[in-house]
N, C-alpha and C positions, 0 to 999 in steps of 0.2 A: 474483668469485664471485657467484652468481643466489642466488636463495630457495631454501633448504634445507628438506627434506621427509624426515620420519620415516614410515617403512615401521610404517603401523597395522594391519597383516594379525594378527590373533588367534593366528595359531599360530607364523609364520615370525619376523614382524616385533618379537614379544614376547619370545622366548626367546630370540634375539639380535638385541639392540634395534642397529639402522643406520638411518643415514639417505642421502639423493642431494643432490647439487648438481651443475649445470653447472657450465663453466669455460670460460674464454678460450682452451683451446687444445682445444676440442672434445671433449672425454671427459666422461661423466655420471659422478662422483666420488661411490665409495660409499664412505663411513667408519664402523667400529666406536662405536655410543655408548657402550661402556664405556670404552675406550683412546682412541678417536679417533684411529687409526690407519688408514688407506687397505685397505681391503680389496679394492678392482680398480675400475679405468676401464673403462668401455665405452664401446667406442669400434671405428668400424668407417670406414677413412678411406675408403672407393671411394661407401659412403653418405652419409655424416656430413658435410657441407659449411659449418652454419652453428654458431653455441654453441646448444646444448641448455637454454632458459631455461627451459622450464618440465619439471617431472618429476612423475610422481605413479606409486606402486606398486598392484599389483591389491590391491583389499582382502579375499579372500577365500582365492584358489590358495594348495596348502601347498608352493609356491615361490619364488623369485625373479622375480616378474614385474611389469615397468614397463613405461610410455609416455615418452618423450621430446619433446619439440618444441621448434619452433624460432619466431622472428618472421613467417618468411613462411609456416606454417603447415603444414611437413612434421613428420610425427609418425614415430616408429623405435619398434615396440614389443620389446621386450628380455625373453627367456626364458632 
């Protein structure tokens, strides 16, 4: 597992606190911070090629919205 990152978005990310993590088998790994239970991977295999190390959410949208990237510097933005 990569650096873990808490979704700081004021409306989304506060009311139901999650956070993201890559992972070795290619999925950005979002978990409940109240249960800490798996809320969904994304993951999209015909894109997705390398682990997703670095993650960050939009800090603002009153949705679900991150970037993904990788080492050799491909980014998957996720809506």
């Amino acid at each position: 597992m990569f650096r873990t990152v808490w979704n700081q978005n004021r409306r989304f990310g506060m009311e139901h606190p999650h956070f993201v993590v890559g992972s070795m088998k290619h999925p950005a790994c979002i978990y409940s911070g109240e249960s800490v239970s798996k809320i969904v991977d994304l993951y999209d295999e015909d894109r997705i090629t390398a682990i997703p190390a670095v993650n960050e959410f939009h800090p603002t949208l009153d949705t679900l919205a991150m970037v993904s990237g990788n080492g050799s510097g491909r980014v998957v933005c996720w809506t």
